[in-house]
C-alpha positions in Angstrom: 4.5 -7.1 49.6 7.1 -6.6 52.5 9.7 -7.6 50.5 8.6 -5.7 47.7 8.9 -2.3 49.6 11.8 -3.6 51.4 13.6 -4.2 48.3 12.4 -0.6 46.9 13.3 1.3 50.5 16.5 -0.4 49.7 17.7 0.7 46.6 16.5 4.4 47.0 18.6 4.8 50.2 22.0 3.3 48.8 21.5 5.2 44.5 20.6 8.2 46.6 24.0 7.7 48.7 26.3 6.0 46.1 25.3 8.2 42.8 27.4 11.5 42.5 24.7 13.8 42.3 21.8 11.7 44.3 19.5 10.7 41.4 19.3 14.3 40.5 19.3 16.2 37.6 18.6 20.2 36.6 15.1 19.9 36.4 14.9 18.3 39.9 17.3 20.7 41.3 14.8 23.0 40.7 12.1 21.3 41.9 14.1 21.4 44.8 15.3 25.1 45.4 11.5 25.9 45.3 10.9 23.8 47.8 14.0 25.1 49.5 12.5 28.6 49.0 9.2 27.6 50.5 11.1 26.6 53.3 12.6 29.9 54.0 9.7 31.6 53.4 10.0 33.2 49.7 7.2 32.2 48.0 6.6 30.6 44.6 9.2 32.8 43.0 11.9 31.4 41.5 14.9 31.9 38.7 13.9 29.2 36.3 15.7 28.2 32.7 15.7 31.8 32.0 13.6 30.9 29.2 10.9 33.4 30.5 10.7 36.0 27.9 11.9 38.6 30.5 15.1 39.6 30.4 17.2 40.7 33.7 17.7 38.3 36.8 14.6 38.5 38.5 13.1 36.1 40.0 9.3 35.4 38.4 6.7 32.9 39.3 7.5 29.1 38.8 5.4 28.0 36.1 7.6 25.7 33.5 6.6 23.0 35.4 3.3 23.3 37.8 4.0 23.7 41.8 2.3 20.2 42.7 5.6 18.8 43.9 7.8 20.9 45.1 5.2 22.4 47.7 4.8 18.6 48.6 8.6 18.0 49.1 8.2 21.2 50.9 5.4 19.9 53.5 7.1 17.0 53.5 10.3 18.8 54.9 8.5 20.9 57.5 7.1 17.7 58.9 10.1 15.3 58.9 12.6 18.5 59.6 14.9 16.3 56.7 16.8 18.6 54.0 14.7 18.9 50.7 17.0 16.3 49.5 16.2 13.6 51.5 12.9 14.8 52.2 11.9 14.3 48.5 13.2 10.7 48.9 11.1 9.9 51.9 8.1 11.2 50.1 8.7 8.9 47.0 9.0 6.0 49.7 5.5 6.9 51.5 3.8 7.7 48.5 4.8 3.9 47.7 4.1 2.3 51.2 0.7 4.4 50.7 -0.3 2.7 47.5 0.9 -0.9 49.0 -1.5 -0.4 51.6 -4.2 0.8 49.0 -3.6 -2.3 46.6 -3.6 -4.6 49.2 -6.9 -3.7 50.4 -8.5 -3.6 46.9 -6.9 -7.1 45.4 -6.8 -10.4 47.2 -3.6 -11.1 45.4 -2.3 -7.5 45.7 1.5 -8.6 46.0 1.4 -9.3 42.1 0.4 -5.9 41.1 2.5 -4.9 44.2 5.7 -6.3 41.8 5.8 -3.9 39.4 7.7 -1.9 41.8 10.9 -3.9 41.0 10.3 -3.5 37.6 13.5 -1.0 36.9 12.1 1.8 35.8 10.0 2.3 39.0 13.1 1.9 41.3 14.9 4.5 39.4 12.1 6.8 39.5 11.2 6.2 43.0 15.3 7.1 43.6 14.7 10.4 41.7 13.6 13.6 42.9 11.1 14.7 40.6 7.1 14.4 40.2 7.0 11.2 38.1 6.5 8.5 40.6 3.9 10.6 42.1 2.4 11.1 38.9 2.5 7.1 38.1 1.1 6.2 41.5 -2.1 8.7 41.2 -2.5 7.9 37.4 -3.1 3.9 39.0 -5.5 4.9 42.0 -7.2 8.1 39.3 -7.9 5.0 36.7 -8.8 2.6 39.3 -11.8 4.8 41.1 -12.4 6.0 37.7 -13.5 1.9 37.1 -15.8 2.5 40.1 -17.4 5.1 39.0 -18.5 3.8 36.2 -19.7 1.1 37.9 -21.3 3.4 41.0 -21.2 7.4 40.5 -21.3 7.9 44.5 -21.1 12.0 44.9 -18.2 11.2 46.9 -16.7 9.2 44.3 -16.7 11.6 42.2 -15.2 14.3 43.9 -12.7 12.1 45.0 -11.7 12.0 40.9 -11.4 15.3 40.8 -9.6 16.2 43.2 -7.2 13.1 41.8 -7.3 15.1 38.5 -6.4 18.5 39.6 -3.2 16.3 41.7 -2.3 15.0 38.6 -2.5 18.5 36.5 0.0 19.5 39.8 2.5 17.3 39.2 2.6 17.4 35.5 0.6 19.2 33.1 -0.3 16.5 30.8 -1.7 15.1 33.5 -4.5 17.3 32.3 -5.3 14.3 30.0 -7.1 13.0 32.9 -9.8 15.5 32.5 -10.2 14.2 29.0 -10.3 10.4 30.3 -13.0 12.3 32.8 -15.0 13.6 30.0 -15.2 10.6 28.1 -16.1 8.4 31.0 -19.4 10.9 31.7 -20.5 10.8 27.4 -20.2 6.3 27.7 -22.7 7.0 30.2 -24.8 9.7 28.7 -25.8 7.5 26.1 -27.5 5.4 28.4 -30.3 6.8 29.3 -30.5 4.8 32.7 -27.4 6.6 33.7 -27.9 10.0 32.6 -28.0 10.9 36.3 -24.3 9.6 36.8 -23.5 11.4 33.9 -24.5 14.7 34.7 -22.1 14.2 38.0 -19.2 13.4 36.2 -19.6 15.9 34.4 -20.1 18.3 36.8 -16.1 17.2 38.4 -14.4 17.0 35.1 -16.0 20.8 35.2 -14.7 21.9 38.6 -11.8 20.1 37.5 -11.1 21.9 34.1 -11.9 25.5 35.6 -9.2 25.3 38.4 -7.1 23.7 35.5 -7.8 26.8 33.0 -7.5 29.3 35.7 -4.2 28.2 36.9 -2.6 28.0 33.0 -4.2 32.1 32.8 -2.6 32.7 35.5 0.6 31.3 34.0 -0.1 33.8 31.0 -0.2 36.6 32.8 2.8 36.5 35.1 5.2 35.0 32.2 3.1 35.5 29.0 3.5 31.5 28.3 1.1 28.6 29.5 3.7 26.8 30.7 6.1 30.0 32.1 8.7 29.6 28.7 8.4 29.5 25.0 8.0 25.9 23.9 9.9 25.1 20.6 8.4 22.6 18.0 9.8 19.0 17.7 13.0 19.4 15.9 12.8 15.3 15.4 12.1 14.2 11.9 9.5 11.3 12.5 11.6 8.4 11.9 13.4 10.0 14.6 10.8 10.3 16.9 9.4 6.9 15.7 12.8 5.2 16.9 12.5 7.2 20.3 8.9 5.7 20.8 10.1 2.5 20.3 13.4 2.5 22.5 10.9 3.8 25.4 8.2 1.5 24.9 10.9 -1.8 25.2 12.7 0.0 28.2 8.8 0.1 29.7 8.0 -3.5 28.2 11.2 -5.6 29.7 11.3 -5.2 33.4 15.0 -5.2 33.3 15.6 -3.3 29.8 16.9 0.3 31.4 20.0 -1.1 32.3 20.9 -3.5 29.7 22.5 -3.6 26.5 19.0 -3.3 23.7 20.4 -6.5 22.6 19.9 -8.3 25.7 17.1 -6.7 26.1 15.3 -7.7 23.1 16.5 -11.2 23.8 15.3 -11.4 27.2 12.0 -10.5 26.0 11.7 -12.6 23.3 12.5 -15.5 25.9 9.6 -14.1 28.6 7.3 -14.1 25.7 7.8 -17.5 24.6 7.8 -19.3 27.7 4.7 -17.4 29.2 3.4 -18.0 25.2 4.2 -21.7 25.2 2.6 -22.7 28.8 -0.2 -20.6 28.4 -0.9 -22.7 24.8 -0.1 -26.3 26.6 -2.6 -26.0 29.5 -5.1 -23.1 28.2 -8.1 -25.8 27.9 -7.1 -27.5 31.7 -6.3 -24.8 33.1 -8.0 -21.6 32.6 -11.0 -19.9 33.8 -13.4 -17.6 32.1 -13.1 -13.9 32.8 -15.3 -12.5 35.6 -17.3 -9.7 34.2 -16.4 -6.9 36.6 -12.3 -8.1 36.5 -12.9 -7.9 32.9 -14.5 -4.3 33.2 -11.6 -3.2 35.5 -8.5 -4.8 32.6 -10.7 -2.7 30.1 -10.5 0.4 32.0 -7.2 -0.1 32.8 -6.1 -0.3 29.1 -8.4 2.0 27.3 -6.7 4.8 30.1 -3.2 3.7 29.5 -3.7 3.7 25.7 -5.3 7.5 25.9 -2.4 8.5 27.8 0.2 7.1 25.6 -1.6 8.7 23.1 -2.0 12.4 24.3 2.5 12.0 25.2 3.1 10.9 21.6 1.0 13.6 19.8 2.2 16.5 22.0 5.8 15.5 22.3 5.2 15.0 17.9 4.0 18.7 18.4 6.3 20.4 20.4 10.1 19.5 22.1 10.0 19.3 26.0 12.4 16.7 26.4 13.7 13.3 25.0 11.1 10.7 25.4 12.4 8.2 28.0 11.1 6.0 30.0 9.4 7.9 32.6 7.0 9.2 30.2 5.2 5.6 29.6 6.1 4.4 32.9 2.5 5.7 34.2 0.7 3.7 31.1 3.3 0.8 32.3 1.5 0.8 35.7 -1.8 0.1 34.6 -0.7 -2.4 31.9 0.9 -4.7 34.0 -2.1 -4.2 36.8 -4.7 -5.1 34.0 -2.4 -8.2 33.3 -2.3 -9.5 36.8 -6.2 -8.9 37.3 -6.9 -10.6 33.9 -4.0 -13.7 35.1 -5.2 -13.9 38.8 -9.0 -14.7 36.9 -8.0 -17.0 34.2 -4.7 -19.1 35.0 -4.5 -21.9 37.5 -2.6 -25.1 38.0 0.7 -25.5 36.6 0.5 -22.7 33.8 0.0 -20.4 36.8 2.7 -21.5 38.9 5.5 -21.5 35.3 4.0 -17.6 34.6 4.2 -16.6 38.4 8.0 -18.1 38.9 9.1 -16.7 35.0 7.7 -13.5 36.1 9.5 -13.6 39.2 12.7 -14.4 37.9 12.5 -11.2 35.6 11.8 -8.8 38.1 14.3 -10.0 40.7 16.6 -10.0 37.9 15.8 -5.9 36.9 16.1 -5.3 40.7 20.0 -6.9 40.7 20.6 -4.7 37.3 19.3 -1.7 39.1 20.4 -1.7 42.3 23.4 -3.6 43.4 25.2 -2.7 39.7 24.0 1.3 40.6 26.2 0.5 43.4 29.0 -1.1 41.6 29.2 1.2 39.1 29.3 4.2 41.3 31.4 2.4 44.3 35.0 4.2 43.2 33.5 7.6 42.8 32.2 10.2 45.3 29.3 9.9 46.8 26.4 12.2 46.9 27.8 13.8 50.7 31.2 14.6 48.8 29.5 16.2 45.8 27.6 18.8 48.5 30.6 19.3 50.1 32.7 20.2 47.6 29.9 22.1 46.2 29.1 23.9 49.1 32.9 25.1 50.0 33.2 26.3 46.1 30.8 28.9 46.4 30.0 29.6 50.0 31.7 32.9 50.0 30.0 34.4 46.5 27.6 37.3 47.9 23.6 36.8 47.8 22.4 37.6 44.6 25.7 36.5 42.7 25.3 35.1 39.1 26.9 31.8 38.0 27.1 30.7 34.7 27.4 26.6 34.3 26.7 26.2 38.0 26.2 22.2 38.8 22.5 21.7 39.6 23.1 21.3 43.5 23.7 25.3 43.7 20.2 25.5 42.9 18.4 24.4 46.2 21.9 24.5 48.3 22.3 27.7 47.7 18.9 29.2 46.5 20.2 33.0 46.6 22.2 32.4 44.1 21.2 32.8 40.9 22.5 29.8 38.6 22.4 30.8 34.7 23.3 29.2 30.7 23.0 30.5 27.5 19.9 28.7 25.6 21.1 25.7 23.7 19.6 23.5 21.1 17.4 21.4 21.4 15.9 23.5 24.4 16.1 26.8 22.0 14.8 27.6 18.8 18.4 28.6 17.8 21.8 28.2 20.2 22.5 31.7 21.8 25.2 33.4 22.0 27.8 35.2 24.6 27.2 38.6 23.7 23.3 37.3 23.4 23.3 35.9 26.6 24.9 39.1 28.7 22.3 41.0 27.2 19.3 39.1 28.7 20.9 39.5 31.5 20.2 42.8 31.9 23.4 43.2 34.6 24.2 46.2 36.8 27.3 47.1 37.8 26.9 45.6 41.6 25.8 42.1 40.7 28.8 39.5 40.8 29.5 37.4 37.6 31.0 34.7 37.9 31.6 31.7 35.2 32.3 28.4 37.0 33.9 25.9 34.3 32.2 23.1 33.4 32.9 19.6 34.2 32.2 17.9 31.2 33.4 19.8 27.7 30.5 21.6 25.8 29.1 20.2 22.8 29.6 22.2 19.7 26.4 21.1 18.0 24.3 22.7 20.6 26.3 25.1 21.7 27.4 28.8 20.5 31.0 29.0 19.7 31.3 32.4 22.0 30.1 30.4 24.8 32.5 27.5 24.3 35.4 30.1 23.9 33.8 31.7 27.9 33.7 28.0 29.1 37.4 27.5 28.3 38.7 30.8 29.5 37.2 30.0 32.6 38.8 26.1 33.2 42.3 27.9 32.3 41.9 29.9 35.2 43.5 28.2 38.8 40.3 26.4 40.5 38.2 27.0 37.4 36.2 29.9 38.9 36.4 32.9 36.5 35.3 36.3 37.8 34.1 38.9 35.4 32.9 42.4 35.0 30.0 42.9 33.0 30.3 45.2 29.7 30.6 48.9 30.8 31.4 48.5 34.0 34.5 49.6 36.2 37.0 47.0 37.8 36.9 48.2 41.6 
């Protein structure tokens, strides 16, 4: 298990260094200038997506995605006295060294479960700065005292789940699914009359659970008018396509090594695992296997049956509505419990040579995704600037715009670098019912005549499916200029 976190403290530290922009993207950026904001003392008020309903500059309460982590990046920042960048980093790494710890003391053999860590997907997440390895570590210890529960409702136990739930509603809100999981947990034993009792206080947390759940949402309504702070489009997917996103995701989850390999290696590595593990397990099943111990088989059953409602509730509201591509890190929580339910049913029921062939396959695998991930992150990144030199540069581009300053196509480190600047974009497609245009955008804006405009050009050119034609024709005006940092006065105003 040393190695294990070893290996993971490992690769965060040199993907945070080596990547350009540190294993973050726009929506961790902004997890990350709230926590910045906290910092300074601002509050939970923040420029977000602009995709509010409100038009102006303001700043309004950050609701698109719920406060759980930033505020815990923040703590974590005010304790260590590290930058919210690195201080998101370290939290990913305790939060893993935390659950080692908690494994280790619940499974004899806790190092197996302990290796899904190296599975790839969990090193890149533990390298981002966002809420989903956070969300993927709870969701394991929500669905494993959820098993104990069952088996003893302790009081304590119980508000130990909720209080699990409502962490997982903070990170993300589908994590709300757990209260469902809750509520279904307290009706399987409200049917037996012998554990009506239990029932009654399991139903009694996924209550206290839901209300703070409800109230928090209504209070999302009435600062933004939206749930979830901005107006969620439906899926503009037809459902072949979203069937062939569900599938990509699932093999990237179901081959350790898949996220960073072509999908034809990738299917063939699998296809290899499966038959090797498939062929030994057939050769020696009648030497060499056990039968099932009753509570190891409860704890696989929970274990599934929670992964499979979670996949479940992703699937029919990302089939609903569009809030983003569905990747890996959406099934990497059901992942979790998967491969633990595997390892508690394998620990029970192999032995003898069969055992020793899965454990050193297995093995192979994962220290296979942990070279694709890790030391070819490096590789690929080792000619390009590193994450320092990206906050440099960003930081001597726009250290002399005044506080309050609009930029249009900012790069995502202006966000918590430089939190009093406001960093803005027209509404594309898929994000937007309908692509938006320059004239459009200026509008919502709602400018005065003594905020600073600025359009900064962007790096990469804009793609025309997605985006307006005006705001392509902005974008370019702005890279012809010397430096690419265009300056502009807004309509109806005066040039000083």
């Amino acid at each position: 298990m040393l190695l294990t976190f070893l290996a993971v403290v490992t690769s965060v530290l040199l993907l945070s260094t080596f990547d350009p922009d540190g294993q973050v993207s726009r929506d961790h950026a902004n997890y990350l200038r709230l926590a910045q904001q906290l910092l300074d003392g601002r509050g939970y008020r923040a420029p977000v997506y602009d995709a509010t309903g409100q038009a102006g500059h303001a700043d309004v309460l950050f609701a698109t995605w719920p406060v759980g982590y930033p505020t815990a990046v923040y703590l974590a920042s005010a304790v260590s006295g590290l930058g919210v960048f690195w201080a998101s980093k370290a939290l990913n790494l305790v939060a893993i060294g935390l659950s080692l710890l908690a494994l280790r003391r619940r499974f004899d053999d806790a190092h197996h479960v302990a290796s899904v860590f190296l599975f790839a997907s969990l090193i890149t997440l533990a390298s981002y700065s966002s809420s989903d390895l956070l969300f993927a570590l709870l969701f394991l210890h929500f669905t494993l005292t959820l098993h104990d529960a069952l088996t003893d409702t302790k009081p304590a136990r119980c508000l130990v789940l909720a209080l699990l739930a409502v962490s997982l509603f903070l990170l993300r809100y589908v994590g709300a699914v757990s209260l469902g999981i809750m509520g279904l947990a307290a009706l399987l034993l409200l049917v037996q009359k012998s554990r009506r009792r239990d029932a009654f206080r399991l139903l009694t947390a996924t209550a206290a659970s839901a209300v703070f759940s409800v109230a928090y949402l209504l209070n999302n309504v009435r600062e933004t008018g939206h749930l979830t702070g901005i107006e969620r489009i439906a899926a503009p997917e037809s459902p072949a396509a979203l069937a062939a996103m569900f599938s990509l995701a699932v093999l990237v989850e179901a081959v350790p090594f898949a996220l960073y390999s072509s999908p034809r290696n990738a299917v063939l590595g699998a296809a290899m695992t499966v038959i090797v593990v498939t062929l030994v397990a057939v050769a020696y099943r009648r030497r060499h296997t056990r039968t099932l111990d009753s509570r190891s088989a409860g704890l696989a059953g929970v274990l599934i049956a929670t992964a499979g409602v979670y996949a479940t509730a992703i699937l029919v509201l990302r089939s609903i509505t569009h809030f983003d591509n569905i990747g890996f890190r959406f099934f990497t929580p059901a992942t979790v419990l998967v491969f633990t339910a595997l390892c508690v049913t394998f620990r029970d029921r192999a032995e003898g040579r069969p055992r020793a062939v899965v454990v050193w396959t297995v093995s192979a695998v994962l220290v296979l995704s942990f070279v694709l991930t890790t030391p070819r992150g490096v590789l690929r990144h080792w000619h390009t600037p590193q994450y320092a030199d990206t906050v440099a540069a960003v930081r001597a581009r726009f250290d002399d715009l005044p506080d309050g300053s609009i930029v249009v196509f900012g790069p995502v480190h202006l966000n918590y670098l430089f939190p009093h600047l406001h960093n803005r974009r027209p509404y594309t497609l898929p994000y937007a019912a309908q692509k938006e245009s320059w004239s459009d955008f200026i509008d919502r804006l709602a400018l005065d005549c003594n905020t600073p405009l600025v359009i900064n050009a962007p790096v990469r050119p804009l793609d025309t499916a997605r985006v307006d034609a005006s705001v392509i024709a902005w974008a370019e005006r702005a890279q012809a200029v010397p430096g690419g940092l265009l300056r502009i006065t807004p309509p109806g105003c005066q040039r000083s």
